[in-house]
N, C-alpha and C positions, 0 to 999 in steps of 0.2 A: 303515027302513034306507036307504042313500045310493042311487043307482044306482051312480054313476062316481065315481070320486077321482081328485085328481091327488097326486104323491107327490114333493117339493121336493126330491128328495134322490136320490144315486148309488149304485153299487155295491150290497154285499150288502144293507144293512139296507132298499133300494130292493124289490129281489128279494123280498128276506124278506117285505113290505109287500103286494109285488103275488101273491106265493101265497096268503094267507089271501083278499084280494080275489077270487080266481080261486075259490076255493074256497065261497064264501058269494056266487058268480053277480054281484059286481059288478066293473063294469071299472075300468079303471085307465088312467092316463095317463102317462106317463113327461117328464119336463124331460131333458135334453141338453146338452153343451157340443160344443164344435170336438172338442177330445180326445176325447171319449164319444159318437161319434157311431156306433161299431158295438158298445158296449158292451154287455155280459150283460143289464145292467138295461132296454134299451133294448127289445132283444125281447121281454122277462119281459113286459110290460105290453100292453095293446091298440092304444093310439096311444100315441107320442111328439111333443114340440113342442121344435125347437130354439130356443134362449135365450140362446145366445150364446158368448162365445170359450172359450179353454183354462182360463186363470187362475178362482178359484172367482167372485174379484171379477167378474170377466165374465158369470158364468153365474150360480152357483146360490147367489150372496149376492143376486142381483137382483128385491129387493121387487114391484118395477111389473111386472119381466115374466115374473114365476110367477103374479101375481093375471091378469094378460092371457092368459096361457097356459089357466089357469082358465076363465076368460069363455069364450074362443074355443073352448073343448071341452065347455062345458056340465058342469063338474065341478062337485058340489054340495059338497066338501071336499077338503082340503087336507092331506095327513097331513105330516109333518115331518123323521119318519127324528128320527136325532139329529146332532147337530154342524151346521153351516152354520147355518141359521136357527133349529134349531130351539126355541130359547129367545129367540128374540128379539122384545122386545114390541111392537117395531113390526108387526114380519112378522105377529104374532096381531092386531093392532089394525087395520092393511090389509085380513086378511082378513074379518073383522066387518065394516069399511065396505063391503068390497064383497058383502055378503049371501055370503059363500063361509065355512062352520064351518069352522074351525080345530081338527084333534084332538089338543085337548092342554088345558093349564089356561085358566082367565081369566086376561086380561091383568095384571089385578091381583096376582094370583099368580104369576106370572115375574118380574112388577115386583119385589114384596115378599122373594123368594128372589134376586134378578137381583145385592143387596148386602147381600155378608156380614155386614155390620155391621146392617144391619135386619131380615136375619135372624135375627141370634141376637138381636136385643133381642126379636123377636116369641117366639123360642122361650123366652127366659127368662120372659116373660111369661106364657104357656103352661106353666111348670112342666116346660118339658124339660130334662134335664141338658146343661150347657154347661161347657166347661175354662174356669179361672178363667183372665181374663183382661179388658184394658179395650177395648172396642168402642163410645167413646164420641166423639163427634162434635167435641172440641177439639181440633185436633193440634197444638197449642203444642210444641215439638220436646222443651220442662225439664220438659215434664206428663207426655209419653210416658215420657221416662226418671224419673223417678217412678214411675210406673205401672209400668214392668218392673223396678224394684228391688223394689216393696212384693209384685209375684207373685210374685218370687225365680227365680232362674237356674237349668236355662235359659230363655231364653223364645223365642217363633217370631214373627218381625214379618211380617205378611199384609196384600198388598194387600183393601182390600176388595172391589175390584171386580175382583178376580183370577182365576186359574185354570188349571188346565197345569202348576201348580207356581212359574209366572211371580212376579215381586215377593213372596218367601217370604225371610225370613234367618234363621238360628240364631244367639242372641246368648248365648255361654257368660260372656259375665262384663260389668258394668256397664260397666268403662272400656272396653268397644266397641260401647257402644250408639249412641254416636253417628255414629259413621263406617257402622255397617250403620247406621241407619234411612235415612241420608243416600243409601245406595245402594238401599236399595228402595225409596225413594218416588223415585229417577231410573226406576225400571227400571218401578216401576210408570205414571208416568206416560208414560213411552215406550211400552208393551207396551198400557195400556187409557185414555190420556186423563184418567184420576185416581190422583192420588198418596197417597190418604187409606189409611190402614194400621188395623190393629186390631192388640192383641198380646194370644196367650194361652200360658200357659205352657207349655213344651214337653218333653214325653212320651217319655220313651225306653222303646226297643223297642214301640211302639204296634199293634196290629192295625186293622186298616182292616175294620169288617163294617158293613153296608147292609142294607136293610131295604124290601123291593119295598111300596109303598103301590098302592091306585083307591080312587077317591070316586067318586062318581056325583051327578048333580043332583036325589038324591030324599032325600041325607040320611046314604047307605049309604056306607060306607068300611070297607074291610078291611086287613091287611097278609097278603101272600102269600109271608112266611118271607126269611129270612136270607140274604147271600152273606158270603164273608169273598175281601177281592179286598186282601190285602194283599202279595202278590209283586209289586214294581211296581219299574220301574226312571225314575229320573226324573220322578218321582209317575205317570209312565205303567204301566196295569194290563196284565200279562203273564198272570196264569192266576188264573181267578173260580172259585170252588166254591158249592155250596149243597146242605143246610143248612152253616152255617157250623162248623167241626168243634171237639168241644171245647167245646159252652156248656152252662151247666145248662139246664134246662128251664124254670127260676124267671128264667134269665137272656132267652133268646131271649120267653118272654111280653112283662116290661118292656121291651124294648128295639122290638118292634114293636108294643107299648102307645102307648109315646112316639112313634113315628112314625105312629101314624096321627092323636096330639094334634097331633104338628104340620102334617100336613095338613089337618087340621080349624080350625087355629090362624089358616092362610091362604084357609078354605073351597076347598079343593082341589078340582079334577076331572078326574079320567083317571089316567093312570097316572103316577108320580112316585117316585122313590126317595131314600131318606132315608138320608145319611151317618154314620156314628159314628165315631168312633175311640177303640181301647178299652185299657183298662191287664192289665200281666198279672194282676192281680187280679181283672179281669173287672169293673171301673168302666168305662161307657161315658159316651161325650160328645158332642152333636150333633156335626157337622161342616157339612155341606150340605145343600139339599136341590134335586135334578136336576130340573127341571119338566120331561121327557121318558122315554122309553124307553130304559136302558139298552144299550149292546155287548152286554154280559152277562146281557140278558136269557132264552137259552135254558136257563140252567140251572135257573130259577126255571122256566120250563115246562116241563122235564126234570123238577121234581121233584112237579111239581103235577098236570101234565097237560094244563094248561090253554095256548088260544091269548093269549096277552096282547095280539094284536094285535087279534082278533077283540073282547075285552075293550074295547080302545081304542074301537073303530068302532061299537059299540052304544053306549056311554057319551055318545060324541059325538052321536050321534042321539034323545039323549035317554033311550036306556032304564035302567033299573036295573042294576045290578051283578049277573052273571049266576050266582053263588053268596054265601052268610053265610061271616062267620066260624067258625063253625063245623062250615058243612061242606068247606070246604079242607083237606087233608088232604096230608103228607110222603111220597112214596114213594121211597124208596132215597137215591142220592146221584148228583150230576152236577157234572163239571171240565167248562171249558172253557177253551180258548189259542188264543190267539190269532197266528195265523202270519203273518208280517211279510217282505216284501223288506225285509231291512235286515242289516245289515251287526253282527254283537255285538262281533266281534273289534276294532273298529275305533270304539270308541261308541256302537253302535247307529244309527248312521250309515243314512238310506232307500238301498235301491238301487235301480236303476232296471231297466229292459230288456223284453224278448220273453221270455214263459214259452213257451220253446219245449218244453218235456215237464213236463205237469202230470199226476200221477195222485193222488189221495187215497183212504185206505182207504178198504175195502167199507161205506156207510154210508145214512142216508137222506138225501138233500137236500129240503130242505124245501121248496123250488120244485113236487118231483113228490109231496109228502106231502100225505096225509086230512088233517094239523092235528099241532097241539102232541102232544094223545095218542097219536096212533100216531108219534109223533117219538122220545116217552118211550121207546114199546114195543122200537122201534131201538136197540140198544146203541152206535150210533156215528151222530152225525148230525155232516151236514157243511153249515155256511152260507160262499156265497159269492158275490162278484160279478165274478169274473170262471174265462175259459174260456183251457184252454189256446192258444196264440197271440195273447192279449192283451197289451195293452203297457202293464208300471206306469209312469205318467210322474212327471213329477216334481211335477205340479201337484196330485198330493190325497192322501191316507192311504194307504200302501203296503199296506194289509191283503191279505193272498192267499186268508183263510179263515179263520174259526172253526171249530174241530173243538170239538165238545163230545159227551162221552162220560158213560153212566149206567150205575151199575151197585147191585147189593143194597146193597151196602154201598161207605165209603170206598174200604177196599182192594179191595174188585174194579173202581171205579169206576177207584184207581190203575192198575192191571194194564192195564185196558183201554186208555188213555189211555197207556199207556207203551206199546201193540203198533202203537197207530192214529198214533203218532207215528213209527215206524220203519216203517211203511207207506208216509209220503209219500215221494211224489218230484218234485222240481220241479228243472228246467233250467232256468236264464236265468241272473235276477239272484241274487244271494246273499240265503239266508234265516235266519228263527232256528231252525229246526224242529231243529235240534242241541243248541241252547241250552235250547231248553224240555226237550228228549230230557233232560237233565242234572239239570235243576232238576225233575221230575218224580222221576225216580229217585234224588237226591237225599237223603240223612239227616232232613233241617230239617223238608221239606216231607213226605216220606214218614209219619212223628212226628207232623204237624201243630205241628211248631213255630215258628208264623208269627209273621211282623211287617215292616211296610214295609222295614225296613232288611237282611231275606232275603239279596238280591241281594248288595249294598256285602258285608254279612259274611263271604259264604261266598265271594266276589269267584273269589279266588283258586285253589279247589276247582273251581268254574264253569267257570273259563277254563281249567285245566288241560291239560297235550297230553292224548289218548287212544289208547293203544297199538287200532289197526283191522287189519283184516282185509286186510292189504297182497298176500300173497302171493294169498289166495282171489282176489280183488278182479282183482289183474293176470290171474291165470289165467284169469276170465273173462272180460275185456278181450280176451284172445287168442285166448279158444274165438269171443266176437261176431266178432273181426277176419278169422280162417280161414274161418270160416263166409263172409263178406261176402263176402271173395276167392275163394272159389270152392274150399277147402280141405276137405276128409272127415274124418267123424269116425272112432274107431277100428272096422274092421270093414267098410267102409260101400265102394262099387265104385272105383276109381278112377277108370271109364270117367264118370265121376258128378265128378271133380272139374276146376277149370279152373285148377288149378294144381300145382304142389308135385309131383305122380307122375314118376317117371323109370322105363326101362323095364330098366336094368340097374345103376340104386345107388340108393341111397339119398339123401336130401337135407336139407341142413342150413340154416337160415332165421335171421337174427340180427331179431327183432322188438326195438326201443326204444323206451321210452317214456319220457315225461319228468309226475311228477304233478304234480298241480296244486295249488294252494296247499290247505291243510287236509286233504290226503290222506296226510300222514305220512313221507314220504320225497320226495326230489329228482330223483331217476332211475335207470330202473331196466330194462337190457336182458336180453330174454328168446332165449334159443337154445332154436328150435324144433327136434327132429330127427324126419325123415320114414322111417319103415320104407321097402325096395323097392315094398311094395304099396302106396305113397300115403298108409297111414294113421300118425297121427300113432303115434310112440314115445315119445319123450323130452323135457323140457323141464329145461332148466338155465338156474337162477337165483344169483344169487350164487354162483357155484361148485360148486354142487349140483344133481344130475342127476337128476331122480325121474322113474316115468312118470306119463305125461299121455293125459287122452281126456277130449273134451267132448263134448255135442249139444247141439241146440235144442230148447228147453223149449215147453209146449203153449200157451203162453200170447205175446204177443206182447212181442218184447225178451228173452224169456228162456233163459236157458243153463246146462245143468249142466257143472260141471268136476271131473272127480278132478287132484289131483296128489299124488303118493304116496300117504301114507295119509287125506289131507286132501281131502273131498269141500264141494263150495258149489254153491247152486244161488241166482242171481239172475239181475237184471234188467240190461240195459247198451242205453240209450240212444246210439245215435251221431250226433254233433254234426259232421260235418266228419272231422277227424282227431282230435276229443277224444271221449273215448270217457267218460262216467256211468255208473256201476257202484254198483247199489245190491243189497247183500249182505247178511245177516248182521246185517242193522239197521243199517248205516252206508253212509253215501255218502262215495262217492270219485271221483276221474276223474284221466283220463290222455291225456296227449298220443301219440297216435301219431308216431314220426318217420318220416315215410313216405320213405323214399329217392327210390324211381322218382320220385316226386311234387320231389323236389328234384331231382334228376336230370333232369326237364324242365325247371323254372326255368332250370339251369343252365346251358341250351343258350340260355337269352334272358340267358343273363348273372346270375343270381339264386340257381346250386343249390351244391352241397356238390361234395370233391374227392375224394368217395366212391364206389364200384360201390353202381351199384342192383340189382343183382341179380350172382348166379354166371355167370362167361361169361369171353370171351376177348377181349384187346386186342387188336386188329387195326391203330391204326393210335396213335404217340404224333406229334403235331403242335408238339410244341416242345422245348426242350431247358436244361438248367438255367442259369438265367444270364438264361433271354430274358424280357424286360420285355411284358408283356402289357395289354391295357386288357380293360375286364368285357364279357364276353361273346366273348371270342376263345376260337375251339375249341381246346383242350388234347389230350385225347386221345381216341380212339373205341373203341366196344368191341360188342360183337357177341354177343346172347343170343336163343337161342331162334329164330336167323334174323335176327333185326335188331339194328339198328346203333343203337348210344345213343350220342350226343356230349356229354360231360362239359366244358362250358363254364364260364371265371372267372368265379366270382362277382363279382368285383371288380378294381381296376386294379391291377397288383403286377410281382412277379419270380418267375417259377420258382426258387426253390432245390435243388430234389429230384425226378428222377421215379425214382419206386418202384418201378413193371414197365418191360417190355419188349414188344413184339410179340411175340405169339404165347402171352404169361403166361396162367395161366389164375388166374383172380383169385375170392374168395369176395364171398359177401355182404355189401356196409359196408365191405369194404377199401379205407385209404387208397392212392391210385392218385399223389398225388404232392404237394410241399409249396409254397404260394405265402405268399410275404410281401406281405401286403397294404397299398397303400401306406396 
């Protein structure tokens, strides 16, 4: 076995890498950019070497200075992670020159899967099922269309050297075969350098299920069971399962039958996962085959037990495959989803920003886990590579986290994965974790009635509004904001609060707030009213008066709230004056309109023509008619002992003053009218 590795790759799957290391006593090495320079993955490991700027092209696309990186830390291998290099034959053939194992296949074998098109000739050769179609090496423009007349409509034109979904077109009928080939052989030779296409007929309502392969260099090759990862939005995979749900048992044998011929077909070694795409009839068809480690790979060790990384790192060291096929063995069922900064409503659009409040359900992370099996034993494991206060930038894959969840069966696996989903809570940039919330609970998916076009069909149902928890939600918003300011709950001393008590009335508090996008309403002010003894009575919302009492909950951020008969107990992060309110399984947030807080602006020229608080005018400083410039004192007022100056916002006209010296004015009262120029 190795001593050290170094580990080509960022983020979670980095992490992921360097636990199983940590775990089986060998160190680990970490690569770097500009961007990643306090990154999760950066500590995960023993030493780090930095490699270069933000962009991936600066860092961790750089062949010469990952093998240097290598050298200068005495790393006897190189593991890959997936994505960046990890398929690429130079990077494997680099690391061969320079005496440094490569864990992953031979170079040969990346080469050989590296194009589709000699792909599937080697799989047809091999006797694996392939969709009819022509993947033959003349692209005479009159052959091609030929060729997708004689397959019959529809057909799918594919780069060969494609991927991402990049250089793909759907051609519903001959007389457009020309104008789509025309635009994917631009788009492919834009996107990868070669314009060369293959066309195979194309499959409506398709399932997407995979099929985990390891070979070994003594001969041994197993398949270690099924995923069905066919929820995908823009050939991008949203939510993996395994076993794949719904196949016969005569089905799932052949189909990891044929995937382990075709890894044998390329003398494979290590770990590699082999594509289908499958008819409702349950006909499968190769598709691809990944010469690395799955995203999705925890579910398959969710359901096995086994480390697949650990798998990896003996293989590459020459050992045997650490179990037969026959003694691999199914236990239960594991989802996983994938949690994304990005934006659904809007395309799926990355977001970017400060995860300034990360919390994820109660779960194991695999960084402080024994291994894959006691990963299983966890009914909620959480992979990730980065920590709250991290910053998604724009330069690499916005993942925030894999949750993947196992349970006896499908539907407990469902269950689980629909509580550990309204668990999370993340503050910053916008996520999908709504989105998945949806498509998890969901009809289609609930059923097991998948198929890549999931997402497009039920489009509509997905993106739907959802009636939330608007009144629970604000009333919490309001028990965290009292609480802040120094306000008591019902019952609780006065002598105990730094606000709100008077010592012969009662007091009334006009809290507003304004929600924020996806929170379900616009805005929405709350009239708090205070008993004589400080503690809260009343809360009136939309025109309705119920009572109200909250406290703080044992936990950090959290608050119970009654209002009338309607009791909530959550969590409400506060950001500034925006208050995150996670309830009831839904997040919300809301803008505080903090007066006193405008009410200072005001005096630099900035705030509203509002009373921040109950008190008396003492002095009105202009008169209607007078022409003012921003920040000229208007009127002064006087609470609590001191004097607040309610200064223009902006350069205008008095048209109106609404009191007098001496008024006694409430809270949020307009104090007088400017036309602003």
């Amino acid at each position: 076995m190795f001593n050290k590795i170094l580990i080509a790759n960022r983020g979670e799957i980095a992490c992921r890498v360097a636990a199983t290391c940590k775990r089986l006593g060998i160190a680990s090495v970490a690569v770097y950019s500009d961007a990643d320079a306090y990154a999760k993955h950066v500590s995960a490991c023993d030493e780090a070497v930095h490699i270069g700027g933000a962009t991936a092209a600066e860092s961790y696309l750089r062949v010469a200075r990952i093998i240097e990186a290598a050298r200068a830390t005495g790393a006897q291998a190189v593991h890959p992670g997936y994505g960046f290099l990890s398929e690429n034959e130079d990077f494997a053939h680099a690391c061969e020159a320079a005496g440094i194992v490569f864990i992953g296949p031979p170079v040969e074998a990346i080469a050989a899967m590296g194009s589709k098109a000699a792909a599937k000739a080697l799989m047809h050769a091999a006797a694996v099922p392939l969709v009819p179609g022509y993947h033959g090496d003349d692209q005479n423009p009159e052959l091609l269309h030929r060729e997708a007349d004689a397959i019959g409509y529809p057909v799918l034109l594919k780069a060969s050297a494609g991927g991402g979904g990049k250089g793909m077109r759907v051609v519903e009928r001959s007389e457009d075969f020309v104008a789509a080939l025309a635009s994917c052989k631009r788009e492919a030779a834009s996107s990868f350098g070669n314009d060369r296409v293959l066309i195979e007929k194309y499959l409506t309502r398709p399932r997407h299920v995979e099929v985990q392969v390891f070979a070994d260099r003594h001969g041994g090759a197993v398949y270690l069971f099924d995923r069905d990862c066919s929820v995908q939005r823009r050939h991008q995979k949203v939510l993996e399962e395994a076993p794949a749900p719904g196949l016969s048992a005569q089905i799932k044998r052949e189909m990891g039958e044929a995937a382990v011929a075709a890894a044998r077909a390329v003398n494979y070694v290590g770990a590699g996962t082999v594509e289908f795409i499958m008819t409702a009839t349950g006909d499968f068809y190769f598709m691809e085959m990944n010469t690395r480690l799955q995203v999705e790979h925890p579910v398959t060790e969710m359901i096995t037990g086994q480390d697949l990384v650990e798998w990896q790192l003996r293989v590459a060291a020459g050992q045997p495959l650490p179990l037969t096929q026959d003694q691999l063995k199914i236990d239960g069922h594991a989802i996983e989803a994938r949690i994304y900064a990005e934006h659904p409503a809007r395309g799926f659009l990355p977001s970017t920003g400060t995860l300034k409040h990360l919390r994820m359900p109660e779960g194991v992370e695999f960084a402080i886990d024994a291994g894959a099996g006691e990963s299983r034993k966890a009914p909620v494991r959480i992979d990730s590579g980065v920590r709250e206060g991290d910053t998604i930038t724009p330069f690499y894959d916005p993942m925030i986290a894999k949750l993947i969840v196992h349970g006896a069966t499908r539907e407990d696996a469902l269950a689980r994965m629909s509580r550990a989903l309204h668990a999370c809570e993340v503050v910053g940039p916008h996520t999908n974790v709504e989105f998945l919330q949806r498509i998890v609970e969901s009809e289609p998916f609930a059923t097991g009635d998948l198929d890549t076009g999931l997402i497009e069909r039920h489009h509509e149902a997905l993106f739907a509004p959802v009636k939330k928890p608007f009144k629970e939600a604000l009333a919490l918003a309001c028990a965290a904001l009292l609480t802040r300011e120094g306000g008591t709950a019902h019952g609780a001393s006065p002598w105990d609060a730094l606000s709100h008590w008077r010592l012969n009335s009662g007091f009334t508090q006009t809290l507003g707030w304004l929600a924020i996008e996806n929170s379900g309403e616009t805005g929405s002010p709350f009239t708090v009213a205070f008993a004589r003894d400080g503690a809260t009575q009343t809360l009136e919302h939309d025109g309705v008066r119920e009572a109200f009492s909250w406290s703080s909950g044992a936990g950090l951020h959290e608050y119970r709230a009654t209002i009338g008969d309607a009791r909530a107990t959550g969590r409400v992060f506060i950001d500034g004056d925006t208050f995150h309110v996670f309830c009831l399984g839904h997040a919300l947030a809301f803008e505080w309109q903090n007066l006193l807080a405008h009410a200072a602006d005001a005096e630099h020229g900035e705030g509203r023509l509002t009373a921040p608080m109950p008190g008396k005018v003492i002095a009105v400083l202009v008169e209607p008619g007078a022409v003012v410039e921003k920040g000229t004192p208007l009127i002064v007022m006087e609470a609590m002992k001191m004097e607040h100056t309610i200064g223009a916002p902006a350069a205008g006209t008095v048209s109106e003053v609404l009191y007098a010296v001496g008024d006694q004015v409430a809270d949020g009262a307009q104090l007088l009218v400017l036309d602003v120029e």
